[in-house]
N, C-alpha and C positions, 0 to 999 in steps of 0.2 A: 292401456294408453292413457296419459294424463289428460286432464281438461283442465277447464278453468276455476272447477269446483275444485280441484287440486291445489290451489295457490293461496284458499283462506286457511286449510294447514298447513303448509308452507310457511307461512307467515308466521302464524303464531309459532313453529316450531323454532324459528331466526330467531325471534323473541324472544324467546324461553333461552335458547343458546345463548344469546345478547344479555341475558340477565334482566330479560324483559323492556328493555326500548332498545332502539338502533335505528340510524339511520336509515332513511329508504335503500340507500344505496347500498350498504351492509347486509340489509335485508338481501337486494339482488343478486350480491354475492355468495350471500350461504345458500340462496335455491340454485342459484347455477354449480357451485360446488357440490350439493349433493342430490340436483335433480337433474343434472347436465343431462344423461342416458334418455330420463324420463324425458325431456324437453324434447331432444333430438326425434324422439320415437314421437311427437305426437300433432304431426302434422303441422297445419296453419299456427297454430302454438306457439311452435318453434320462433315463428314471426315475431305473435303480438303479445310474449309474456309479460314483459315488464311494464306495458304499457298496462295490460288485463291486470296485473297485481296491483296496480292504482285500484283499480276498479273492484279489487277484491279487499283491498283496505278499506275502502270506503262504505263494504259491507259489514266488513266486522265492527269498523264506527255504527253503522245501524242499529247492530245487534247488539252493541254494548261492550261488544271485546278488546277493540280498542279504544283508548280517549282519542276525545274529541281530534280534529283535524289543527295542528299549529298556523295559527295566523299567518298568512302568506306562505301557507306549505315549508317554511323555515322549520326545522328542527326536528329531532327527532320520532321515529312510531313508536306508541306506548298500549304496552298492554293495561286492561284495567284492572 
């Protein structure tokens, strides 16, 4: 079953697909296109994904994998 540790590879893998940035929303798109199953199966999850991928982007800003957060959340997520 997925969690929420599941959505900082997620991310980076939108990324990677993205050619390395994309929009948050594009983002949302390629995990629901290819975690849909995983989503569906994994409880409260199912709920508060997109909101937890905020919350998982803001980790990988932590840790360096992404740059920094764009001034007013405007624009798009960038790997580093």
């Amino acid at each position: 079953m997925a969690t929420k540790a599941d959505l900082k590879d997620w991310i980076v893998d939108a990324l990677k697909a993205s050619g390395g940035r994309a929009p948050h929303i594009d983002v949302a798109k390629y995990i629901w296109a290819n975690h849909r199953d995983d989503l569906e199966a994994a409880g409260n999850l199912f709920y508060t994904w997109q909101y937890d991928m905020r919350w998982a982007a803001d980790r990988l800003r932590r840790e360096s994998k992404l740059m920094p957060k764009p001034k007013g959340d405007q624009g798009p997520w960038q790997l580093t």
